[in-house]
Z-matrix of the N, CA and C atoms (Angstrom, degrees):
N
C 1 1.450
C 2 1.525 1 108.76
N 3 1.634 2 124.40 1 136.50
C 4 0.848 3 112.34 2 164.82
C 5 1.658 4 146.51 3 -62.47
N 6 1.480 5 136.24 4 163.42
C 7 1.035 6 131.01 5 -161.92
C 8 1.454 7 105.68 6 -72.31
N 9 0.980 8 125.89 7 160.25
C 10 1.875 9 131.16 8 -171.59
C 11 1.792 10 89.31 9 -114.76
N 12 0.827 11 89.41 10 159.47
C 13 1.741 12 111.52 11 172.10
C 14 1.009 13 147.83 12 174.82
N 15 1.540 14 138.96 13 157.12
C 16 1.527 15 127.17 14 -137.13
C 17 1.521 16 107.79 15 -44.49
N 18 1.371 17 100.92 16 -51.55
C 19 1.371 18 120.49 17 -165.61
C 20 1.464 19 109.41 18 -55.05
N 21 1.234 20 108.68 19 -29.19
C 22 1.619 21 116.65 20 -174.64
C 23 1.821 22 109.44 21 -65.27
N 24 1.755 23 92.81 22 -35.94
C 25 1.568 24 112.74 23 -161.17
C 26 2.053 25 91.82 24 -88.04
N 27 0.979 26 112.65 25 -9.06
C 28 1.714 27 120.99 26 -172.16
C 29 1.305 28 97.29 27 -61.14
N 30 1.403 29 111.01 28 -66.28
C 31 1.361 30 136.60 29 -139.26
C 32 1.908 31 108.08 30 -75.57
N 33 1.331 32 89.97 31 -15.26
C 34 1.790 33 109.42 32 155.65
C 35 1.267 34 109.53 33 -101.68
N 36 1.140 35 149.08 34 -56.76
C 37 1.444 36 149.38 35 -156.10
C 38 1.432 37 132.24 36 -119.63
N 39 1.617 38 93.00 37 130.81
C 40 1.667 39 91.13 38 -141.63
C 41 2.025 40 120.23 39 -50.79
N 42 1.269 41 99.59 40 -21.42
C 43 1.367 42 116.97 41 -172.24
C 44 1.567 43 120.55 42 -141.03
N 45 1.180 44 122.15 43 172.29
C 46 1.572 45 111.40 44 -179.99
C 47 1.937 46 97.45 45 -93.25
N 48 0.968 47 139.03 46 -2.35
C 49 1.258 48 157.50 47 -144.86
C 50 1.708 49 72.26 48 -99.92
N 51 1.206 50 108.52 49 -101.23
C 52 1.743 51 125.73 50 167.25
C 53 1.767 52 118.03 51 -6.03
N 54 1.452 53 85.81 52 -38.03
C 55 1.588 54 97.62 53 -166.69
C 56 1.043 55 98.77 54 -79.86
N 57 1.421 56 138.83 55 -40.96
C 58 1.682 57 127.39 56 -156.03
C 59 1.572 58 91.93 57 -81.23
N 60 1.402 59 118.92 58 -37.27
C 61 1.418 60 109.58 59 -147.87
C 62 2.033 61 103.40 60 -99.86
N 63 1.087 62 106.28 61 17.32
C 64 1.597 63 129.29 62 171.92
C 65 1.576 64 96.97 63 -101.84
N 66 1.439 65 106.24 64 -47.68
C 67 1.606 66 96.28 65 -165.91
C 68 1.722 67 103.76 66 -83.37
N 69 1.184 68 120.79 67 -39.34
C 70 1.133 69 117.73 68 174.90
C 71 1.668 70 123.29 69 -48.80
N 72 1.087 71 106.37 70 -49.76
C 73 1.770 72 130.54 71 171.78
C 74 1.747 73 88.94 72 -59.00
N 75 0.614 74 135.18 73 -70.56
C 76 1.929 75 132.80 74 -152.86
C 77 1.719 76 83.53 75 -89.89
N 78 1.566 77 146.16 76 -6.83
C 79 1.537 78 108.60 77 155.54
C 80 1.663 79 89.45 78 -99.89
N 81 0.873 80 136.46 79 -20.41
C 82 1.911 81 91.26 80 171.53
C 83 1.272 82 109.03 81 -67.28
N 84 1.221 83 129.03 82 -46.26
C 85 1.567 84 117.35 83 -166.09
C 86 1.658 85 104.10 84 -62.01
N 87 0.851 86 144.04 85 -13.51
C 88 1.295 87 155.54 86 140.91
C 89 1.736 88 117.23 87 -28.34
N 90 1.305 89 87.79 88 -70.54
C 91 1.230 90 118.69 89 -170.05
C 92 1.663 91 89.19 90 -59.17
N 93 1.361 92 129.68 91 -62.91
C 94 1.343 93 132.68 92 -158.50
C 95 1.724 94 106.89 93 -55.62
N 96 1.143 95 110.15 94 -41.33
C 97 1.573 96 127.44 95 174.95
C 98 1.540 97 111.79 96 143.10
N 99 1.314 98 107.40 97 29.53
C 100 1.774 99 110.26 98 164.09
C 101 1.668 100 117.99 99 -60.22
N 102 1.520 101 122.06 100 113.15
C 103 1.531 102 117.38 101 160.02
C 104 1.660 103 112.41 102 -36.00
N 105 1.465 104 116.98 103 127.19
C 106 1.014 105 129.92 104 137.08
C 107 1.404 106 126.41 105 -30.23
N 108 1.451 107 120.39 106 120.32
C 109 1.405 108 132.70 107 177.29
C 110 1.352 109 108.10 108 -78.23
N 111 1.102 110 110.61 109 -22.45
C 112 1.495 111 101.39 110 -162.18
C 113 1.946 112 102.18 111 -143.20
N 114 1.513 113 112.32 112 141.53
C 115 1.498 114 111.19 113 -148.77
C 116 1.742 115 92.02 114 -96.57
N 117 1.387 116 100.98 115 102.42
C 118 1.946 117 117.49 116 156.66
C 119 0.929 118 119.84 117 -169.15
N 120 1.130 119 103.44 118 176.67
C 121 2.166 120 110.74 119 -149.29
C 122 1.805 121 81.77 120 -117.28
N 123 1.066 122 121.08 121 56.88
C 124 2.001 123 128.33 122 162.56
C 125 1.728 124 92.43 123 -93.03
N 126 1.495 125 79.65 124 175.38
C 127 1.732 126 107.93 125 162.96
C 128 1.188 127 110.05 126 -75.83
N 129 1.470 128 104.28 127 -176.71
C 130 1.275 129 114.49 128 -178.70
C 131 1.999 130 110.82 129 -59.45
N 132 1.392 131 92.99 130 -56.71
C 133 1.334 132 97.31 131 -172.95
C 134 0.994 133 131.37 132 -49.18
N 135 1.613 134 109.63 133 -25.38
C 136 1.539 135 103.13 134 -165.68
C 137 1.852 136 97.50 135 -122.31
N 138 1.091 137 103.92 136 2.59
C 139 1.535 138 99.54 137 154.39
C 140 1.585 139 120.33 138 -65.53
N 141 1.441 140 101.27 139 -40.23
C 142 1.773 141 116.94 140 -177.58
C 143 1.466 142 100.12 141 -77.97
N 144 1.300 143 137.54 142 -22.36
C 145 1.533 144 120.19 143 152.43
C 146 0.991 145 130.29 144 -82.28
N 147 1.369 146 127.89 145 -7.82
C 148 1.409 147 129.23 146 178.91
C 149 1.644 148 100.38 147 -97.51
N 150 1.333 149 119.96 148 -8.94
C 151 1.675 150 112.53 149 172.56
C 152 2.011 151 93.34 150 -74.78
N 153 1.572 152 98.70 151 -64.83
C 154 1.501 153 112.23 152 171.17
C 155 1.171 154 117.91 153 -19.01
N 156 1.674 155 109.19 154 -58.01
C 157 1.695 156 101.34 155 -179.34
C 158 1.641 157 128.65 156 -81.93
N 159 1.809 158 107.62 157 -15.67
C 160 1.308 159 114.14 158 165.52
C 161 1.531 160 111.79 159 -81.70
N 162 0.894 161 126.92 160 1.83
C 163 1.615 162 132.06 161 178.00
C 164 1.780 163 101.02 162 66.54
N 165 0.833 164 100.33 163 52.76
C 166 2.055 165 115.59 164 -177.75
C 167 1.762 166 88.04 165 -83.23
N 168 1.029 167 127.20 166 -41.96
C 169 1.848 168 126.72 167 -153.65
C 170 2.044 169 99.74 168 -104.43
N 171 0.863 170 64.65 169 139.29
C 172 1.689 171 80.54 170 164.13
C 173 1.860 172 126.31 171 -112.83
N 174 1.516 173 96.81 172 88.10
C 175 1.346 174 102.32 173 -157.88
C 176 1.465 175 118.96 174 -105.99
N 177 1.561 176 104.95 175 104.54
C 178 1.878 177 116.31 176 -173.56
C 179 1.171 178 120.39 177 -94.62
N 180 1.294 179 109.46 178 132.16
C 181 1.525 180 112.43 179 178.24
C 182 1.676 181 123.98 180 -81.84
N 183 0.925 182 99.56 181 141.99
C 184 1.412 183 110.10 182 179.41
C 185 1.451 184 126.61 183 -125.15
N 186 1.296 185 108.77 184 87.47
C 187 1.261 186 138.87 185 -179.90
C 188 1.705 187 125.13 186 -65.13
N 189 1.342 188 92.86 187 116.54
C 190 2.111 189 97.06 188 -164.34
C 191 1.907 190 82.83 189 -141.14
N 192 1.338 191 109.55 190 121.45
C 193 1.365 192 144.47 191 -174.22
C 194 1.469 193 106.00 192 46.18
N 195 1.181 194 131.12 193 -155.08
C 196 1.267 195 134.74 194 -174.15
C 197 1.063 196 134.69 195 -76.73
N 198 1.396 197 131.63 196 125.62
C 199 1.776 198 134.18 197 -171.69
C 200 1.796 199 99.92 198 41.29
N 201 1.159 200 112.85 199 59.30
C 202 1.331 201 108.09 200 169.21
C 203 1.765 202 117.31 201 -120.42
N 204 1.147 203 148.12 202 -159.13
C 205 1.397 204 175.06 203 102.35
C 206 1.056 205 118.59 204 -78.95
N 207 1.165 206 133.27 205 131.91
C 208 1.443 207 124.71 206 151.17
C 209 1.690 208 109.57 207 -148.98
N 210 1.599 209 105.10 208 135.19
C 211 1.352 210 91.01 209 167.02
C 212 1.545 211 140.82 210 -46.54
N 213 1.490 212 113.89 211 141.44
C 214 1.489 213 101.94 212 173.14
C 215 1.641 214 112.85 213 -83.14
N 216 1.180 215 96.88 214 141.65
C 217 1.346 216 97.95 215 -179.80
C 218 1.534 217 122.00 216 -84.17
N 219 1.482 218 107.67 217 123.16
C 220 1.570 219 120.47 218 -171.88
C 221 1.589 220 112.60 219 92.68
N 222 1.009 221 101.79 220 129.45
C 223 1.461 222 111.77 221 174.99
C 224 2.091 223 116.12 222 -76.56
N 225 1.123 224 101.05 223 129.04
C 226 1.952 225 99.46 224 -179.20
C 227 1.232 226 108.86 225 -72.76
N 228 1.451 227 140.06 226 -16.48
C 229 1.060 228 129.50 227 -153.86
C 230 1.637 229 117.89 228 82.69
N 231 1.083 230 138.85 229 -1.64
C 232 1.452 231 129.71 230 177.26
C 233 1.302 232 95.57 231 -106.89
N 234 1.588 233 104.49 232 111.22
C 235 2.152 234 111.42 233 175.28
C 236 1.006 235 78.93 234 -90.12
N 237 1.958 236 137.88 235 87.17
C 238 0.934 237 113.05 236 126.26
C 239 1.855 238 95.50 237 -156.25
N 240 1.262 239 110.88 238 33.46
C 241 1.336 240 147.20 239 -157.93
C 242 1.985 241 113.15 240 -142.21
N 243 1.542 242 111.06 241 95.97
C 244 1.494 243 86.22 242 165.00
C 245 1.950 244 95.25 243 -120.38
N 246 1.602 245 96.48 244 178.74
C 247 0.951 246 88.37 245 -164.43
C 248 1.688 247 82.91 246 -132.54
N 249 1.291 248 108.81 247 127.01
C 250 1.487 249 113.35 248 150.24
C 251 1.157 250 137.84 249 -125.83
């Protein structure tokens, strides 16, 4: 399989800011026992960028005061939903 990379993960997400905290959120849920979106024998981490860079996740921002991110707090249950 080919290599994944930032640039791959860009072209979905608006910023690299966005990017860590999408990928981070989708490898714990990983980690917890979330199915894989996408079919390879990687780690956690780079399974959750290669969903990221195939556009597998549906990733919303969640905006609290100005030009910010912040995680939402608590997960909904849809691994196919993050929320930042």
């Amino acid at each position: 399989m080919a290599r994944v990379t930032i640039e791959d993960c860009l072209d979905v997400v608006d910023n690299r800011f966005a990017l860590v905290h999408a990928t981070a959120e989708r490898t714990k849920q990983l980690f917890q026992g979330s199915k894989p979106l996408v079919n390879c024998k990687n780690r956690e981490a780079v399974t959750a960028l290669r969903e990221i860079a195939d556009n597998k996740l549906d990733i919303k921002y969640v905006t609290r005061g100005e030009d910010t991110y912040e995680m939402a707090a608590g997960f909904d249950g849809d691994e196919k939903t993050i929320e930042i």
